[in-house]
Biotite code that builds the C-alpha atoms (Angstrom):
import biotite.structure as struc

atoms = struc.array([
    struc.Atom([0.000, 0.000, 0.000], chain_id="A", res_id=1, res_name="UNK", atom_name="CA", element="C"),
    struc.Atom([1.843, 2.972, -1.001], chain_id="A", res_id=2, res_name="UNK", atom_name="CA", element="C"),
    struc.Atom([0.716, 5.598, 1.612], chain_id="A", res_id=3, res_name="UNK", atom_name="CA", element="C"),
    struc.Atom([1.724, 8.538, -0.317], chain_id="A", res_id=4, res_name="UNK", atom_name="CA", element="C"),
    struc.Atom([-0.759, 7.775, -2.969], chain_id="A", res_id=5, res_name="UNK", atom_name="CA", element="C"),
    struc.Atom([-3.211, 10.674, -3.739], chain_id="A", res_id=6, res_name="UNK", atom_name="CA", element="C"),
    struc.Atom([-6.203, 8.769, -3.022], chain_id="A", res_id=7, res_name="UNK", atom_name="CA", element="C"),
    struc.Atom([-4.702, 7.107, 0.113], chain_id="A", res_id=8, res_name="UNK", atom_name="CA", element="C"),
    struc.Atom([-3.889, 10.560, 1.679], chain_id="A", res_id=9, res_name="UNK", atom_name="CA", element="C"),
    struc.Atom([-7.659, 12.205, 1.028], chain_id="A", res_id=10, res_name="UNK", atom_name="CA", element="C"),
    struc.Atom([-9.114, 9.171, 2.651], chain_id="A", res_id=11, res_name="UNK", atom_name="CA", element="C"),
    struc.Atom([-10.168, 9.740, 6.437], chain_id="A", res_id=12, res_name="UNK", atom_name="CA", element="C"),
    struc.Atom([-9.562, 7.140, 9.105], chain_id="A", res_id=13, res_name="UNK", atom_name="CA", element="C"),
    struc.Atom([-12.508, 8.669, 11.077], chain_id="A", res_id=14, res_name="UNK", atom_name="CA", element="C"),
    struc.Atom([-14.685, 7.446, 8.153], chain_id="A", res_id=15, res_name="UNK", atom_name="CA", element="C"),
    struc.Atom([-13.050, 4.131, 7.940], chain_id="A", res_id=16, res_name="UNK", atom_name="CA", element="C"),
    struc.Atom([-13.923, 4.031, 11.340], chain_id="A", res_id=17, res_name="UNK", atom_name="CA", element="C"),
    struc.Atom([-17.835, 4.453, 11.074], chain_id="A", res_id=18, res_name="UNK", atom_name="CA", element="C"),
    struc.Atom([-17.726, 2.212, 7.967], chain_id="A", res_id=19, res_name="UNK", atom_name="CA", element="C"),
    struc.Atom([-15.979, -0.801, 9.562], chain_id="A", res_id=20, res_name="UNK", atom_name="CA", element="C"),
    struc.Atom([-18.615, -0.273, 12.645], chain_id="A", res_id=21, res_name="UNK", atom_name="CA", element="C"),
    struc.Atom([-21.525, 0.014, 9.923], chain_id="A", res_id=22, res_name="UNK", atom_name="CA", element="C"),
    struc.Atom([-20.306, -3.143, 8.629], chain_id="A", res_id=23, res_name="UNK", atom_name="CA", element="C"),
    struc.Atom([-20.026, -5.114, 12.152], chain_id="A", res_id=24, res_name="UNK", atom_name="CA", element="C"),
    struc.Atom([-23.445, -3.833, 12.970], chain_id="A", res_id=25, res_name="UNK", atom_name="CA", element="C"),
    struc.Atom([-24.508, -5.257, 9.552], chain_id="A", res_id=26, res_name="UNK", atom_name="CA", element="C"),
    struc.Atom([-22.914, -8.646, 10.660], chain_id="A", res_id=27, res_name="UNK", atom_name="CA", element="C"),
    struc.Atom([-24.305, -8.694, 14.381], chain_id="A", res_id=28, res_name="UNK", atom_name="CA", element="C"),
    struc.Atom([-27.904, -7.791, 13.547], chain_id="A", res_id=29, res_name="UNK", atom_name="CA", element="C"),
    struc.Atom([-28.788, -11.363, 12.410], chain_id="A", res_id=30, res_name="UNK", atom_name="CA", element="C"),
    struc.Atom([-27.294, -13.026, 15.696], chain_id="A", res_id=31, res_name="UNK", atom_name="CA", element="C"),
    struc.Atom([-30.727, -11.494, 17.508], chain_id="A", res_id=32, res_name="UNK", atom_name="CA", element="C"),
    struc.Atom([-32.771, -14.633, 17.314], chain_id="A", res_id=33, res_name="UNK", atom_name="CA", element="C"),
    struc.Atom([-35.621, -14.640, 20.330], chain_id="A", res_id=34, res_name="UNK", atom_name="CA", element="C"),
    struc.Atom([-37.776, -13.045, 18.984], chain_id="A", res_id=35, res_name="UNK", atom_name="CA", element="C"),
    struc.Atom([-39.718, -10.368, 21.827], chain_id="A", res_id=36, res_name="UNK", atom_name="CA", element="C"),
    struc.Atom([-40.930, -6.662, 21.249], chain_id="A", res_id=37, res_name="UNK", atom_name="CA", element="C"),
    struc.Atom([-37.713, -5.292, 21.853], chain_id="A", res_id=38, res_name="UNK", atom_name="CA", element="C"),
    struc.Atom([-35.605, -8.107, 19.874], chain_id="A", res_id=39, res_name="UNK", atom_name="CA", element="C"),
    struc.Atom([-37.950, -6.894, 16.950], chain_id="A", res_id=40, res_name="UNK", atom_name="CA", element="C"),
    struc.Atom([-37.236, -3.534, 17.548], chain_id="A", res_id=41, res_name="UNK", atom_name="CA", element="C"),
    struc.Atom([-33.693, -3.526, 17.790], chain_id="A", res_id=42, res_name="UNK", atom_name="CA", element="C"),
    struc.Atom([-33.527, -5.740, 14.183], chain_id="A", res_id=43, res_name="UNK", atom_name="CA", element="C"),
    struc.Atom([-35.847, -3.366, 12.110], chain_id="A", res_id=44, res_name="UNK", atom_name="CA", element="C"),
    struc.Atom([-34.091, -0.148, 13.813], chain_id="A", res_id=45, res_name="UNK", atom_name="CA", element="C"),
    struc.Atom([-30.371, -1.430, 13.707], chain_id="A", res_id=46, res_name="UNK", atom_name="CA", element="C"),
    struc.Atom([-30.680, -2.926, 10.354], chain_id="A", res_id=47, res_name="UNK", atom_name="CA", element="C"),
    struc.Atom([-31.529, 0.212, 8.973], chain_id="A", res_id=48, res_name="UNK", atom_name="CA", element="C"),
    struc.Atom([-28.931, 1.849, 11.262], chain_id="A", res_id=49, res_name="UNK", atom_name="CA", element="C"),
    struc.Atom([-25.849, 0.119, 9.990], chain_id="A", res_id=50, res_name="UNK", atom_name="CA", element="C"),
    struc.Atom([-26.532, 0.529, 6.810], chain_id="A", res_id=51, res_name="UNK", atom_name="CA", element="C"),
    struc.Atom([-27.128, 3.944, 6.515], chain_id="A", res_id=52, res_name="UNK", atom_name="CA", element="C"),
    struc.Atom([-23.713, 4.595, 8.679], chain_id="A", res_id=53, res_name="UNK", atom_name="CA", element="C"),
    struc.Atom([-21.618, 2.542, 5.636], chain_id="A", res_id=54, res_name="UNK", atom_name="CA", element="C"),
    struc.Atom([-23.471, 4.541, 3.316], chain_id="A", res_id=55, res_name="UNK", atom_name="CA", element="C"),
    struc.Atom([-22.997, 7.343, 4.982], chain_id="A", res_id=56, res_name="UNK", atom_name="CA", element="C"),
    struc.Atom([-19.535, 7.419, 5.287], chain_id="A", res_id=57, res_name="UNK", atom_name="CA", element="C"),
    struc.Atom([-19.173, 5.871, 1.868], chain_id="A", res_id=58, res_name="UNK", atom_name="CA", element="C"),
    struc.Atom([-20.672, 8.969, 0.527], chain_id="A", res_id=59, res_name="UNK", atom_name="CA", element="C"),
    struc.Atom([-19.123, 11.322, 2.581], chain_id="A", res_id=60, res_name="UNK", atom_name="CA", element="C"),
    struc.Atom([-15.728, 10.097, 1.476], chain_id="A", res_id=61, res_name="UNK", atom_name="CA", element="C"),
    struc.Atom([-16.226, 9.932, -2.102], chain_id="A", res_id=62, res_name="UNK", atom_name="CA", element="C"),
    struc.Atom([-17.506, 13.674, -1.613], chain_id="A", res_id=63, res_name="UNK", atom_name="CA", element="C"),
    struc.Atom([-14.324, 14.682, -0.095], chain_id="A", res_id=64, res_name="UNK", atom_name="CA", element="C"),
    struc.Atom([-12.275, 13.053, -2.640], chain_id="A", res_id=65, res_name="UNK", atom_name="CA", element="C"),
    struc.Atom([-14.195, 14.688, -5.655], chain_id="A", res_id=66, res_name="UNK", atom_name="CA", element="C"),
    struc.Atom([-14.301, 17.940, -4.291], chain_id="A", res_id=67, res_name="UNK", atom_name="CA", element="C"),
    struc.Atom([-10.171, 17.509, -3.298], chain_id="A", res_id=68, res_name="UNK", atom_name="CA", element="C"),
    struc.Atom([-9.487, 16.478, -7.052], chain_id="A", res_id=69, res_name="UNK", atom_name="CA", element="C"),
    struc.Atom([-12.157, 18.903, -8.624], chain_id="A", res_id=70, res_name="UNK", atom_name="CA", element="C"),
    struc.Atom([-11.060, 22.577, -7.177], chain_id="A", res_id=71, res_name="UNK", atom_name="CA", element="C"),
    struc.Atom([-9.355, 24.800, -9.295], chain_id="A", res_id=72, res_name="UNK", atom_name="CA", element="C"),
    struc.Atom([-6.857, 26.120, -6.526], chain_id="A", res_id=73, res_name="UNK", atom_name="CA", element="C"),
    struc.Atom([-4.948, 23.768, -4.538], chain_id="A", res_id=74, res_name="UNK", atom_name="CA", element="C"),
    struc.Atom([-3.298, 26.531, -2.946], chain_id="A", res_id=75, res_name="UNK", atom_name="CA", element="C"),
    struc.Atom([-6.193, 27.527, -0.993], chain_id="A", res_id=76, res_name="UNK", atom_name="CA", element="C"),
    struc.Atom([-7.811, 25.365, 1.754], chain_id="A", res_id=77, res_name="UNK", atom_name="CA", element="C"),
    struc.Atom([-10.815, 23.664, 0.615], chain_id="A", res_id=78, res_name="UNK", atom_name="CA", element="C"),
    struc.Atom([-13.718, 24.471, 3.268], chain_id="A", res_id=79, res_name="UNK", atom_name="CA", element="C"),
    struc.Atom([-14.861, 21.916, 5.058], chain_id="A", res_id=80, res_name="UNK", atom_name="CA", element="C"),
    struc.Atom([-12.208, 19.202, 4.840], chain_id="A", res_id=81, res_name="UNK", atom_name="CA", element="C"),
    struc.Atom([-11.274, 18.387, 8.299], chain_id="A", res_id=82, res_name="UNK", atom_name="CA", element="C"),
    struc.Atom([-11.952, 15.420, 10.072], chain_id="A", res_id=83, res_name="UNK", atom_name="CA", element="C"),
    struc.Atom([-14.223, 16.932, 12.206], chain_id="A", res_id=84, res_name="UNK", atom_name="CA", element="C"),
    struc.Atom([-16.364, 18.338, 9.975], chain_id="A", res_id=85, res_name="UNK", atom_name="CA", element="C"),
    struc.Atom([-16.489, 15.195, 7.866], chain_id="A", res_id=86, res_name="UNK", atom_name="CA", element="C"),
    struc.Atom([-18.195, 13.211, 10.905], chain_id="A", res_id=87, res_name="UNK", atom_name="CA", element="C"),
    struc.Atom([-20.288, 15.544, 11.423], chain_id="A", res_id=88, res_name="UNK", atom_name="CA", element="C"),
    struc.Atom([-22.052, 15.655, 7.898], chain_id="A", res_id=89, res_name="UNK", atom_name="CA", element="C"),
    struc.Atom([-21.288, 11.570, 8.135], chain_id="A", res_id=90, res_name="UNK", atom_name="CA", element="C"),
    struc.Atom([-22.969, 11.668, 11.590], chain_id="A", res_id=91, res_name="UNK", atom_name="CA", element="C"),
    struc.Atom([-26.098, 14.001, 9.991], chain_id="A", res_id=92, res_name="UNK", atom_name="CA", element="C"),
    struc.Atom([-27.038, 11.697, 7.761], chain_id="A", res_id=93, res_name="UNK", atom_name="CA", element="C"),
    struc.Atom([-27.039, 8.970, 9.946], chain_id="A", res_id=94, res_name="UNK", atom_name="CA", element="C"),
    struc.Atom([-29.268, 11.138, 12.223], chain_id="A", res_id=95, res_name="UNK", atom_name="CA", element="C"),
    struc.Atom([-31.945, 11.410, 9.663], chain_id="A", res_id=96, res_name="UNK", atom_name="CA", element="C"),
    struc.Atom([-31.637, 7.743, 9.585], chain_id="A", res_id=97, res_name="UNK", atom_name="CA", element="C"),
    struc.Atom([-32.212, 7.558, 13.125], chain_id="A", res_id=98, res_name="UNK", atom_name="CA", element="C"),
    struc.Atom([-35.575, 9.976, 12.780], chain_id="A", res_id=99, res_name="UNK", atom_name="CA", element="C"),
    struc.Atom([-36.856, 8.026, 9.882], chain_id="A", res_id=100, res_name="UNK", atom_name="CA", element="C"),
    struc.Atom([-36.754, 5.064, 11.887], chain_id="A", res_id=101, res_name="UNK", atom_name="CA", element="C"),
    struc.Atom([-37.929, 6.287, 15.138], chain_id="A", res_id=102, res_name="UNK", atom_name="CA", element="C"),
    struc.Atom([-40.987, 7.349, 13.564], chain_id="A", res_id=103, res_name="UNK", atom_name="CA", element="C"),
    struc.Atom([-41.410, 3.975, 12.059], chain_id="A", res_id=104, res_name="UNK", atom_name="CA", element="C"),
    struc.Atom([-41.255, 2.028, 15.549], chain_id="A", res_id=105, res_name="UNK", atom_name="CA", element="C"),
    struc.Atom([-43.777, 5.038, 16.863], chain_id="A", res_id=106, res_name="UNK", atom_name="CA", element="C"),
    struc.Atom([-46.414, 4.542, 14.190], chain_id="A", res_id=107, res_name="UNK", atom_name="CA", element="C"),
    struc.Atom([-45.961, 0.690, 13.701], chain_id="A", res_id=108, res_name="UNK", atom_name="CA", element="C"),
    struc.Atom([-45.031, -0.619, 16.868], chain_id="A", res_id=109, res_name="UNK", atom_name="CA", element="C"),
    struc.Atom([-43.162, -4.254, 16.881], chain_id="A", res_id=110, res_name="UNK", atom_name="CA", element="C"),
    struc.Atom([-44.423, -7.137, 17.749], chain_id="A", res_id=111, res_name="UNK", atom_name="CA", element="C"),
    struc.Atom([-44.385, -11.382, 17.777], chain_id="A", res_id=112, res_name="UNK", atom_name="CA", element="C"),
    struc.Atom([-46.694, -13.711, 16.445], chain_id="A", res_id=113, res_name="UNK", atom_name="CA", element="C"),
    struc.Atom([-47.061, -16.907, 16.738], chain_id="A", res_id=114, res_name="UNK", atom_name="CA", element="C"),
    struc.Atom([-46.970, -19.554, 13.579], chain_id="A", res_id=115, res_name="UNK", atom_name="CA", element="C"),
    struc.Atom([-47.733, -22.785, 14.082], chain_id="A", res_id=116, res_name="UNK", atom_name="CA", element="C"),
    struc.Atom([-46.850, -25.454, 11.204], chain_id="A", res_id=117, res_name="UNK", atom_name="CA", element="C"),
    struc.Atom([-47.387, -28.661, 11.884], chain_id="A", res_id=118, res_name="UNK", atom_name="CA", element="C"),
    struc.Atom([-46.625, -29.844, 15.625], chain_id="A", res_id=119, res_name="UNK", atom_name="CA", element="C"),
    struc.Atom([-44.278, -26.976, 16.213], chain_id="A", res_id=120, res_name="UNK", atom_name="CA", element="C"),
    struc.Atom([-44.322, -23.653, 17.164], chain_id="A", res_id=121, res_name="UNK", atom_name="CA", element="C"),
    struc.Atom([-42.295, -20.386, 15.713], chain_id="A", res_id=122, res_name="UNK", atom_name="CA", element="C"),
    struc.Atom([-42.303, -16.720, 16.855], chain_id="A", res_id=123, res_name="UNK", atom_name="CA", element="C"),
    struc.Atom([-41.647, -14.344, 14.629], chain_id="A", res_id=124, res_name="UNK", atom_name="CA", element="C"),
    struc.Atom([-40.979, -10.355, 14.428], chain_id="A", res_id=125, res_name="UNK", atom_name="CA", element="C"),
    struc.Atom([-44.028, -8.541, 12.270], chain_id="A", res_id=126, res_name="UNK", atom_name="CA", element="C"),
    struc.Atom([-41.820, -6.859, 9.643], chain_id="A", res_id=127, res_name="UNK", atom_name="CA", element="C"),
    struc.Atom([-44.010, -6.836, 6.486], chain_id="A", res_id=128, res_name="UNK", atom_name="CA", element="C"),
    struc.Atom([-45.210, -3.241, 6.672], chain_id="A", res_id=129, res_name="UNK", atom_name="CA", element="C"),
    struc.Atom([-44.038, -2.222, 3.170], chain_id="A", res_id=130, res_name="UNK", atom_name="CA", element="C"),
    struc.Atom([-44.963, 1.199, 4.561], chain_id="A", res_id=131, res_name="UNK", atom_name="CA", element="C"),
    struc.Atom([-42.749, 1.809, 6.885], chain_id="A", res_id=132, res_name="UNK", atom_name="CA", element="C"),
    struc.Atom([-39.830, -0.642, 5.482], chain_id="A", res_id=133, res_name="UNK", atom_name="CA", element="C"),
    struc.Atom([-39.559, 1.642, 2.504], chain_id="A", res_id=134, res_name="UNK", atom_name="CA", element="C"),
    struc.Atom([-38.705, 5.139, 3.515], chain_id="A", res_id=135, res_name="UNK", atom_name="CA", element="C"),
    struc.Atom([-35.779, 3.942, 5.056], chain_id="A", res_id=136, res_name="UNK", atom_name="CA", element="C"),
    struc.Atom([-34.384, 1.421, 2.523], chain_id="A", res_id=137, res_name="UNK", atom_name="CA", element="C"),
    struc.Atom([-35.470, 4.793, 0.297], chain_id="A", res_id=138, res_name="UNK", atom_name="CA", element="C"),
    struc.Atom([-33.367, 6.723, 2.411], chain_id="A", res_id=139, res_name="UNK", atom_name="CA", element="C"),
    struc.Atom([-30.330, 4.243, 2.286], chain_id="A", res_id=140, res_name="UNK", atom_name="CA", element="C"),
    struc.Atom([-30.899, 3.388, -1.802], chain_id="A", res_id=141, res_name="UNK", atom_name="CA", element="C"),
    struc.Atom([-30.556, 7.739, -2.349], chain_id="A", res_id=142, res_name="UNK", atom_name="CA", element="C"),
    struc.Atom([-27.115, 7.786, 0.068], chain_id="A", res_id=143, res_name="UNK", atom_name="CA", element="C"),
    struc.Atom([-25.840, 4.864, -2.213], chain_id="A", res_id=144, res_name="UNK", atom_name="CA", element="C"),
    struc.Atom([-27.244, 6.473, -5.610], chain_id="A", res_id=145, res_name="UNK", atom_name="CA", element="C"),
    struc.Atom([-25.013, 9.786, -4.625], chain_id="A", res_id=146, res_name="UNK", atom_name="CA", element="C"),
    struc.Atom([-22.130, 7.862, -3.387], chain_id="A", res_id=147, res_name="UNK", atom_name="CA", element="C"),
    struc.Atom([-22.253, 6.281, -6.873], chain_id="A", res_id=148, res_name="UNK", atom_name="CA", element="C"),
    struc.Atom([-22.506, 9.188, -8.770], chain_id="A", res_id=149, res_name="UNK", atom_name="CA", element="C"),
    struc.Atom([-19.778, 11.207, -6.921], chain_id="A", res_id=150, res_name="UNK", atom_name="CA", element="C"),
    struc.Atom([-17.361, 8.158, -7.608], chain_id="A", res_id=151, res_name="UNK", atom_name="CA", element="C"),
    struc.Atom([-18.159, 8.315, -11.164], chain_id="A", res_id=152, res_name="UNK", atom_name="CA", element="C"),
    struc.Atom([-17.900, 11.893, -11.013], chain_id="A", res_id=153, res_name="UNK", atom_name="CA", element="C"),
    struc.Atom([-14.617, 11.585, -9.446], chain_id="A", res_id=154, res_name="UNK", atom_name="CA", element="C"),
    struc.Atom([-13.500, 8.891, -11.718], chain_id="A", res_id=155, res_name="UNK", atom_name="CA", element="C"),
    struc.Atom([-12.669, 11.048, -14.491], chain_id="A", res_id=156, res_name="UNK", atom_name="CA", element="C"),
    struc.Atom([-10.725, 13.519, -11.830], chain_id="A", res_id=157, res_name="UNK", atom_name="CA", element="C"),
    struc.Atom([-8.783, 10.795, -10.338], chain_id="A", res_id=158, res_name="UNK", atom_name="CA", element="C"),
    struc.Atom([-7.872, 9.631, -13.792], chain_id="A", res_id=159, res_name="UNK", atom_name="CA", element="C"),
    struc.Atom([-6.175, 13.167, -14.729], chain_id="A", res_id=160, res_name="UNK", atom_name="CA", element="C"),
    struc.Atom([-4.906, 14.045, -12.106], chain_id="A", res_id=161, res_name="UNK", atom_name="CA", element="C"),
    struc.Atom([-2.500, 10.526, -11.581], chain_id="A", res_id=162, res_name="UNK", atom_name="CA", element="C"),
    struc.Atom([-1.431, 10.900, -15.409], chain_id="A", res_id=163, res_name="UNK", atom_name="CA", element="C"),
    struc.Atom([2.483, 11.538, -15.427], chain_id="A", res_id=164, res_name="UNK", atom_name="CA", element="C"),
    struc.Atom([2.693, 15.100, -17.246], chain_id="A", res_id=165, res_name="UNK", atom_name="CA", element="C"),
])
């Protein structure tokens, strides 16, 4: 890994940071198998959460990297570029995750069945509101539509900017 690559240095390890831990949260959510209220709850809300913090950062990131590449001075700072700043904006988004799905749990509150096949007996979460599972995979499926288009966007950037004059 050549560390003084262009691309290497505009990446941020705060944002590789909320990534990896959107990620694990993607990977842990399935291991909640008893199914109760609150079980329920904590699938359909950190589900949604996880995913929204990769995209999130994935977008924020590919943001950065355009608008590093894209500016026509590189002698001037480019505003809003720190760190801090970028988990902020990563951290907003999330947070409009987070409200999305807090009103979801408030108007369609979670719950257990019962389904019996046979001799035996299952319990499972009621998740087939299409109502309220769509604004947030919305929500998610518009973070990873502008991630892709700023990478595409930045594509071309990348591309003249690494070409040996």
């Amino acid at each position: 890994l050549n560390r003084a690559h262009a691309v290497v240095m505009a990446s941020s390890r705060e944002l590789i940071t909320i990534l990896l831990l959107g990620i694990h949260l993607c990977y842990v959510m399935p291991f909640f198998i008893q199914p109760s209220a609150s079980i329920c709850a904590i699938r359909r809300f950190g589900v949604a959460f996880s995913f929204s913090m990769c995209f999130s950062a994935l977008l924020v990131r590919t943001v950065r990297i355009y608008r590093i590449f894209n500016r026509e001075s590189l002698t001037k700072p480019l505003a809003c570029a720190k760190s801090l700043s970028q988990v902020v904006f990563a951290a907003t988004l999330v947070a409009v995750q987070v409200t999305i799905s807090v009103i979801w749990l408030g108007i369609e509150r979670p719950a257990v069945t019962r389904v019996y096949s046979g001799a035996s007996e299952e319990l499972k979460c009621n998740e087939n509101s299409y109502m309220g599972l769509s604004p947030t995979l919305g929500y998610n499926a518009i973070l990873l539509a502008l991630a892709t288009i700023y990478a595409f966007l930045a594509r071309n950037v990348l591309r003249s900017s690494t070409r040996p004059s």
